[in-house]
Every structure is written in structure tokens, then in C-alpha cells.
C-alpha positions as CSV (number, residue, x, y, z in Angstrom):
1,X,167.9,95.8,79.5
2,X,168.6,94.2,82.6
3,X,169.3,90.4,82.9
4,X,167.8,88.1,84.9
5,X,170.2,86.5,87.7
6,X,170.4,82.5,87.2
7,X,173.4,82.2,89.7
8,X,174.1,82.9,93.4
9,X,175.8,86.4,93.5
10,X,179.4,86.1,92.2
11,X,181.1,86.8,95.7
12,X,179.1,83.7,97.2
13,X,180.2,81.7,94.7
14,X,184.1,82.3,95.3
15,X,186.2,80.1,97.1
16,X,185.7,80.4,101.4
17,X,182.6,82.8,100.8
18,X,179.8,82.3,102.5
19,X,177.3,80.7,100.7
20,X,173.6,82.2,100.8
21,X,170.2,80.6,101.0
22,X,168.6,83.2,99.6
23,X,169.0,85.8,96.8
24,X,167.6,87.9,93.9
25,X,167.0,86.2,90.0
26,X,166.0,89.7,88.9
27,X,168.2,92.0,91.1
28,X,169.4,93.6,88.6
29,X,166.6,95.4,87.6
30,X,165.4,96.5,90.9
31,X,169.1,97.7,91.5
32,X,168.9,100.4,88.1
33,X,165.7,101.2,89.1
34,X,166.9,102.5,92.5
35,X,169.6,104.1,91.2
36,X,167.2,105.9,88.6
37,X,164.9,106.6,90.9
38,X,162.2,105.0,88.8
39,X,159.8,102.1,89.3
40,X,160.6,98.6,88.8
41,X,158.2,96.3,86.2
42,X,157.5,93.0,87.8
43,X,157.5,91.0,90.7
44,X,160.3,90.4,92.7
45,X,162.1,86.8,92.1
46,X,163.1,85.5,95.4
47,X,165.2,82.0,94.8
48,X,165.3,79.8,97.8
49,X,168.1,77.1,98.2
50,X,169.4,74.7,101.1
51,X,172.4,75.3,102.5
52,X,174.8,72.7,103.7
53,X,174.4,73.9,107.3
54,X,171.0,74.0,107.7
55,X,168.3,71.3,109.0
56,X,167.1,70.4,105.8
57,X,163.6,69.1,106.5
58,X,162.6,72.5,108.5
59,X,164.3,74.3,105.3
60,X,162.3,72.3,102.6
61,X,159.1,72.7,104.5
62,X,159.5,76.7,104.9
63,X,160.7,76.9,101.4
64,X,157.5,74.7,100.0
65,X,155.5,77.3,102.1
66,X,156.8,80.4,100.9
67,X,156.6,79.2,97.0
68,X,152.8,78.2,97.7
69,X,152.3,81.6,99.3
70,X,154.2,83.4,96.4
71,X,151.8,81.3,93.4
72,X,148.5,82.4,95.5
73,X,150.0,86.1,95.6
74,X,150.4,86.2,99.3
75,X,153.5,87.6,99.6
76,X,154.9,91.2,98.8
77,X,158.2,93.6,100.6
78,X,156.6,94.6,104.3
79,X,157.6,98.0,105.6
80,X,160.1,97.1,108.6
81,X,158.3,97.7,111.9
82,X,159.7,96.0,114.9
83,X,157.3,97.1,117.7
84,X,154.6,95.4,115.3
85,X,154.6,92.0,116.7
86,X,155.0,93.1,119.9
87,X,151.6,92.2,122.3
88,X,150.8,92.3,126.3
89,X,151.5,89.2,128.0
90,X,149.0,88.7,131.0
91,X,152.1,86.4,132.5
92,X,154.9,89.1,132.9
93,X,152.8,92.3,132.6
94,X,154.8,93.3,130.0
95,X,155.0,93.7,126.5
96,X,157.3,90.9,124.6
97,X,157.2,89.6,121.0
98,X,154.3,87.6,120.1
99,X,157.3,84.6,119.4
100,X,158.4,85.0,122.9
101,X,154.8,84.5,124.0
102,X,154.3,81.5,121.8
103,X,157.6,79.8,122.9
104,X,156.7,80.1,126.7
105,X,153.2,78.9,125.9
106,X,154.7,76.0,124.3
107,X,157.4,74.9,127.2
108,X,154.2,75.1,129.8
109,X,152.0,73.3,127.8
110,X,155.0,70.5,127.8
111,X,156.1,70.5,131.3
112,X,152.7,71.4,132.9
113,X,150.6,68.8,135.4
114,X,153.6,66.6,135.5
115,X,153.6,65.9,131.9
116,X,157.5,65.8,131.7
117,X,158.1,63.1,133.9
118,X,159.7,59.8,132.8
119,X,158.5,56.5,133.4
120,X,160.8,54.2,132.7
121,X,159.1,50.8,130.8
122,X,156.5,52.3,129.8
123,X,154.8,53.2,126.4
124,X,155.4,56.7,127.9
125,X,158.9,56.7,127.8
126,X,159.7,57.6,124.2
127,X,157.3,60.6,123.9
128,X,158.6,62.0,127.7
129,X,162.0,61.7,125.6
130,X,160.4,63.2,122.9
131,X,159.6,66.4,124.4
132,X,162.3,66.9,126.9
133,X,164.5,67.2,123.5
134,X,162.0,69.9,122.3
135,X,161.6,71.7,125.5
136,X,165.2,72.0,125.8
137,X,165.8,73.3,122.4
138,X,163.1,75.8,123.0
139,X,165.3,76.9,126.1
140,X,168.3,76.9,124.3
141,X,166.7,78.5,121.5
142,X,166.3,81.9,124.1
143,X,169.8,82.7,123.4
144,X,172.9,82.7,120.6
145,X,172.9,80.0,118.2
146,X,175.8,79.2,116.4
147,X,175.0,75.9,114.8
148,X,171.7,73.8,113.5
149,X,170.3,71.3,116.3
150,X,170.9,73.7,119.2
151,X,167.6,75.1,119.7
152,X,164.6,75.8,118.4
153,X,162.5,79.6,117.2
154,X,158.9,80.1,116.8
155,X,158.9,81.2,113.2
156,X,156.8,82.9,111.3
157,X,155.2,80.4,108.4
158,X,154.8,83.7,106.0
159,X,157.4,85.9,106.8
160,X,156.3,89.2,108.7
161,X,159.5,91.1,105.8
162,X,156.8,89.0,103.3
163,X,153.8,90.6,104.6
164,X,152.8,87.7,107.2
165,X,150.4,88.5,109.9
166,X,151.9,88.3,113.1
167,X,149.4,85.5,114.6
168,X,149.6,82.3,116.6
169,X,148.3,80.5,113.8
170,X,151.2,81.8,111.8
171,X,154.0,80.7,114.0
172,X,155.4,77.2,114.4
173,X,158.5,76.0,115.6
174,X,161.1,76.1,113.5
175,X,165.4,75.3,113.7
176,X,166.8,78.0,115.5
177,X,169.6,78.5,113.0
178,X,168.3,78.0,109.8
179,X,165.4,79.9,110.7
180,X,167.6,83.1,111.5
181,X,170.1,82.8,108.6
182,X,167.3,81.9,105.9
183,X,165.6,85.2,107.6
184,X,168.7,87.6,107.3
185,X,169.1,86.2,103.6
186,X,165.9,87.0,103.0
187,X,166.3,90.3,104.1
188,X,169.6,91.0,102.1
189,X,168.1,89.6,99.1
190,X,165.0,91.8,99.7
191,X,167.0,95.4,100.5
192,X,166.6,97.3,97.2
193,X,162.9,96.1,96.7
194,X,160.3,99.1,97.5
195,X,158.1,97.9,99.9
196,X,154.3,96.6,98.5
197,X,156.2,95.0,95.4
198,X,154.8,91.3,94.6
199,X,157.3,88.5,95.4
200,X,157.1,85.5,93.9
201,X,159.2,82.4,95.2
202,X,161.9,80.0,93.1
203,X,163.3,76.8,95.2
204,X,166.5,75.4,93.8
205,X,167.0,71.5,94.5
């Protein structure tokens, strides 16, 4: 019989490894099954955890998230489709990711009507601060990120891999770079799991 995981993977755990946010308790079994070609019993046991480099209060709050989502029985392994979040933008005339859409909405919505202008001495002044910082993390966040702080994604509250709808009222903004790693952990953690299995969510202090 195949043993639950109560660790990390073994290789994240050596010395200079890189450590994951995000892996398997019950790998194991959905590993034999593969390899049998049979079907796994059970949910699949997703265990969340912080890592050093990530902004920690964006991390908590998706992690909080995804455990509610995985107690109500929201979440389950998505078939990978791409093109699915992709919608017409009225703007460009073009197709583009629905997160694209979202993060451009958001930097008019800030800058529009003079709304990013400072006044200095006034009551005004801290929030013109306030969302300079977020409209130019929303910039930054159109390119590479190599470090937390540098930008910010519109992410997906339920994951799209976790069966998420891809809908405006389903994105938020998020840390650029703990919202990509935590996503790619996911998605490793997640890679021998057959799509429409259940997922249930762990979050380790």
C-alpha cells in the first residue's frame, strides 16, 4: 500500500535545492496508479506552504482560498487548455488573455481623468502614492520577474489547473512572483493526477 507523503519531496529537502511551495501528501499513490494504468482511490492531497521568497500576505491569502475552495469541493485537475481564457478586447481588436484585459482595465481606471496626479499637502497625497506604486507594479508585472515586489499579475483566486472559471470576478491582483512560482508548483505537484480528480487543500504554517 502506498504511503502518504508528510514531507517535502526528498530532493527539496537537500542542501541548495530549491525549495517548493507546493507538493503531493499522497503522490505516491497516484504515481503506482499511473504506472499500472489503473484508477487512483481518493482525492488528491495538495499541501500548500510559504516559501521564504515569497510576499507572504498575498501567499497566506491565496492559500486560505484554495483550502476553503478544496473543503466546499470546488476544486478538481482541469484539462490544460491555453486558448481558454483567451477573449476579444474591443480596445486592441484582438484577442488577449482575459488577465491581460483585466490588468489594462485596472492601470486606466487608475490613471484615467487625471486621477494620478499628485498634490502635494493634501489628504490626497498618500493615496496618489498609493496607486502610482500599484500602477507601476502592474507595468512591471508585463514582463520577467525575478524577484517578489517587482510587479504585480492578475491571478486567478481558484486556479483555472483547479477548475476556476476564467472570469473578472475571479481575478485579483496578486505578487507577480509568488503568483507564478506557487502556479508552476502547483502544476508539478498536480502532473500525474488524471484530470476531474477531487483536490483537497493542506496549508503548512
Amino acid at each position: 500500500m502506498a504511503r502518504k507523503r508528510t514531507n517535502p519531496p526528498r530532493q527539496t529537502q537537500a542542501k541548495g535545492a530549491r525549495v517548493v511551495s507546493a507538493y503531493l501528501e499522497n503522490a505516491d499513490v497516484f504515481r503506482t496508479a499511473k504506472s499500472a494504468g489503473t484508477k487512483p482511490k481518493g482525492p488528491a492531497v495538495l499541501v500548500l506552504k510559504n516559501r521564504p521568497d515569497f510576499d507572504k500576505r498575498d501567499f497566506d491569502r491565496k492559500a486560505r482560498d484554495l483550502q476553503r475552495l478544496g473543503q466546499d469541493g470546488a476544486l478538481k485537475k482541469a484539462p490544460s487548455d491555453r486558448d481558454s481564457n483567451k477573449v476579444y478586447d474591443p480596445s486592441t481588436g484582438k484577442r488577449r488573455t482575459r488577465t491581460n484585459v483585466y490588468r489594462d482595465r485596472m492601470i486606466r481606471s487608475l490613471t484615467k481623468d487625471g486621477r494620478l496626479t499628485q498634490d502635494m499637502g493634501t489628504p490626497e497625497t498618500n493615496k496618489y502614492l498609493a496607486n502610482k506604486n500599484v500602477v507601476e507594479r502592474l507595468y512591471a508585472g508585463k514582463g520577467p520577474i525575478t524577484a517578489r515586489g517587482q510587479g504585480y499579475d492578475p491571478d486567478h483566486i481558484q486556479e483555472l489547473q483547479l477548475d476556476g472559471t476564467d472570469t473578472y470576478d475571479n481575478l485579483r491582483p496578486m505578487d507577480a512572483w509568488t503568483n507564478r512560482q506557487l502556479g508552476s508548483d502547483i502544476s508539478v505537484a498536480l502532473r500525474d493526477v488524471p484530470e476531474g480528480t477531487p483536490v483537497i487543500v493542506k496549508v503548512l504554517p
